[in-house]
C-alpha positions in Angstrom: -25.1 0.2 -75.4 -28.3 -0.7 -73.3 -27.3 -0.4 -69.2 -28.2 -4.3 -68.6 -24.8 -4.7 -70.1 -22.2 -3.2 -68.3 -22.4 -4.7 -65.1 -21.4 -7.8 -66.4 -18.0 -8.8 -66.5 -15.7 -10.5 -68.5 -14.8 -14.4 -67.6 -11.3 -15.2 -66.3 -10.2 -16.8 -69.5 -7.3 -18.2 -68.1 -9.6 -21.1 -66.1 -9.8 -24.4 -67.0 -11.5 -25.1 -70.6 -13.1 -28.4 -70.7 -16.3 -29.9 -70.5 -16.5 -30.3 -67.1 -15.9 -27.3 -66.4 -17.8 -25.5 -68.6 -20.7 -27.5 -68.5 -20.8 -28.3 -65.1 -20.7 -32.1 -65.8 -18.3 -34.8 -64.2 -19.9 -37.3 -67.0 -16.7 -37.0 -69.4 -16.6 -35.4 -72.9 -19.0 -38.1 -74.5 -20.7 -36.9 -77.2 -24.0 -36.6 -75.8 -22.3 -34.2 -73.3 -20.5 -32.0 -76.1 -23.8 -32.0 -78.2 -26.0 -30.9 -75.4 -23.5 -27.9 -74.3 -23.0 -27.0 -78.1 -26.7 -26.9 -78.7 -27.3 -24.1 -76.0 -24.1 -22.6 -77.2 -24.5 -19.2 -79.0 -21.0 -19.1 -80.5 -19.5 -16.3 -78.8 -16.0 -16.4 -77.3 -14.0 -14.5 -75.2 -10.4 -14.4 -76.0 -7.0 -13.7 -74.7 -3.2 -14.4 -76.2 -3.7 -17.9 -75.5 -5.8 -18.0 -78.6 -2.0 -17.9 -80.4 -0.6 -20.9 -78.9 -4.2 -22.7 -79.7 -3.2 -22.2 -83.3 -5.1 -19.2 -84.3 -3.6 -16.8 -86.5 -4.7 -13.1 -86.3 -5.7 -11.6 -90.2 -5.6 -7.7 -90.5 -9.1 -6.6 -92.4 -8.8 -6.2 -95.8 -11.6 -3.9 -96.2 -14.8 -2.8 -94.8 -16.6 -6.0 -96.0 -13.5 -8.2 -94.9 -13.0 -6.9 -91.2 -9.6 -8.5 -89.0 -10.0 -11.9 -87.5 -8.7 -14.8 -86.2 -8.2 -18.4 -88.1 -7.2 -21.8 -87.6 -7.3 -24.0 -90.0 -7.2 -28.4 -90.1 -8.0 -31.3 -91.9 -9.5 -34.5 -91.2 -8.6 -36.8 -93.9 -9.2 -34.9 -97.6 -12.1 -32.7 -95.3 -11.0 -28.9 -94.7 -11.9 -27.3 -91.6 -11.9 -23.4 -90.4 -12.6 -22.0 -86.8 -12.9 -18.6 -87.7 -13.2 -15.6 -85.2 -15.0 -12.6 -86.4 -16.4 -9.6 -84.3 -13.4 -8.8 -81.4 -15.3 -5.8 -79.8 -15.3 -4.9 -75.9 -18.9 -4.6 -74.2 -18.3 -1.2 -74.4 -18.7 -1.5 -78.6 -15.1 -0.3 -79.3 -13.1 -2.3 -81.3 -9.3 -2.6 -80.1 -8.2 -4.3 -82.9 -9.3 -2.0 -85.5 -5.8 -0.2 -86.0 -3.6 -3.8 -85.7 -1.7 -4.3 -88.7 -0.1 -7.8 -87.5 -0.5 -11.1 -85.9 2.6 -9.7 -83.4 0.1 -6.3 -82.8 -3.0 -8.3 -81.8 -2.0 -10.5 -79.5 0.1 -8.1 -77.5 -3.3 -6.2 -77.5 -4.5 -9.6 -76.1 -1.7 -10.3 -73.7 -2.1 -6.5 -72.5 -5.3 -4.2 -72.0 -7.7 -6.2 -73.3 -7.0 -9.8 -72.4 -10.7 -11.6 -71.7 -12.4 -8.3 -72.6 -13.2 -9.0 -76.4 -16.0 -10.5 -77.5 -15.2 -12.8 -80.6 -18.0 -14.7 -82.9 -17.0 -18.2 -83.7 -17.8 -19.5 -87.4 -17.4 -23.1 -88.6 -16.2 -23.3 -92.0 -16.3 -27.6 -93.1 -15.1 -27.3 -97.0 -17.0 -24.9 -98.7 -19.8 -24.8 -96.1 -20.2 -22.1 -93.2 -22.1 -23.6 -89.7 -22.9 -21.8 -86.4 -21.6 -23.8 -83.4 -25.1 -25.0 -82.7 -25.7 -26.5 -86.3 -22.4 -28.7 -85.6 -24.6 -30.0 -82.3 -27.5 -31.6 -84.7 -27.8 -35.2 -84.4 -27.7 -35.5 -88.4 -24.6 -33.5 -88.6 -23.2 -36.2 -85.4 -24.4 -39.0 -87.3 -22.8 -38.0 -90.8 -19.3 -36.4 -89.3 -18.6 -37.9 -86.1 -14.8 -37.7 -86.3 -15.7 -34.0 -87.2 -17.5 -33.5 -84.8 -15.5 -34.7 -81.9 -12.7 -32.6 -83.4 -14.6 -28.9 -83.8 -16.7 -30.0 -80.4 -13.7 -30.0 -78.4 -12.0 -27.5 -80.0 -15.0 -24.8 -79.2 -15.4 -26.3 -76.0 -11.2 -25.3 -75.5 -12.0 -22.1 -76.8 -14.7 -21.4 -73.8 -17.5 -20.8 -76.5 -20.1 -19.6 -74.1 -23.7 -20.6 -73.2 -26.6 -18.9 -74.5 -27.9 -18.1 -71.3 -24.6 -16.8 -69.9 -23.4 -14.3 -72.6 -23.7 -10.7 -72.4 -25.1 -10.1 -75.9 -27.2 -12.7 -75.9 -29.0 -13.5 -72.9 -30.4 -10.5 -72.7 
């Protein structure tokens, strides 16, 4: 792990999750405002138990191609919608979940030593189709979905998905 890493720190997780907050706006959650942040969004999330009471269930891997993660699945009308959470590793590279074997396990992993300290991928899954959170922030996508839209935008917004510029693995 490169050393421009590991001074940074986890967020506190437990702050307030909304659009004000994490974009720095006092304009509301318009759309404009959840596009923007979602466009210089990179789609990594740091997680703690809370991510159980948000509806996410925790799914031990299956194999090495099928690694744990975390789901939660909706609808909108007959449209099926995922918010998968793939990746879970510390900055460090270690993987605490790697040995969990239940929902239970996980988040007392969460709730215990490494609450905010896991580093989660978020993946849009709309039907059959897999997006990146900034592919949900395109104006076409808006225009096509926007009940959607709002819904997965404020949902990765409660989630804390993080800015580009503010993550440790990607602002380097």
């Amino acid at each position: 792990m490169p050393s421009a890493l590991l001074p940074i720190a986890a967020p506190d997780v437990s702050a307030e999750r909304d659009i004000h907050a994490r974009a720095g706006t006092t304009s509301g959650s318009s759309t404009g405002a959840l596009a923007a942040y979602l466009a210089g969004s990179c789609g990594h999330v740091w997680i703690d138990a809370s991510i159980a009471e948000a509806g996410f269930r925790f799914h031990r891997a299956i194999s090495d191609e099928i690694p744990h993660f975390f789901n939660r699945r909706s609808s909108i009308g007959s449209t099926r919608i995922a918010l998968t959470l793939q990746g879970g590793i510390t900055l460090e590279g270690s993987d605490p979940f790697a040995d969990c074997a239940s929902h239970e396990e996980a988040v007392g992993l969460l709730a215990g030593p490494v609450a905010g300290q896991s580093l989660w991928t978020v993946i849009v899954t709309i039907g059959g189709a897999m997006h990146g959170v900034s592919d949900i922030a395109s104006p076409r996508f808006i225009a096509q979905r926007p009940a959607e839209f709002r819904m997965i935008a404020e949902r990765l917004v409660s989630l804390g998905v993080l800015p580009a510029s503010s993550c440790p693995l990607c602002c380097r």
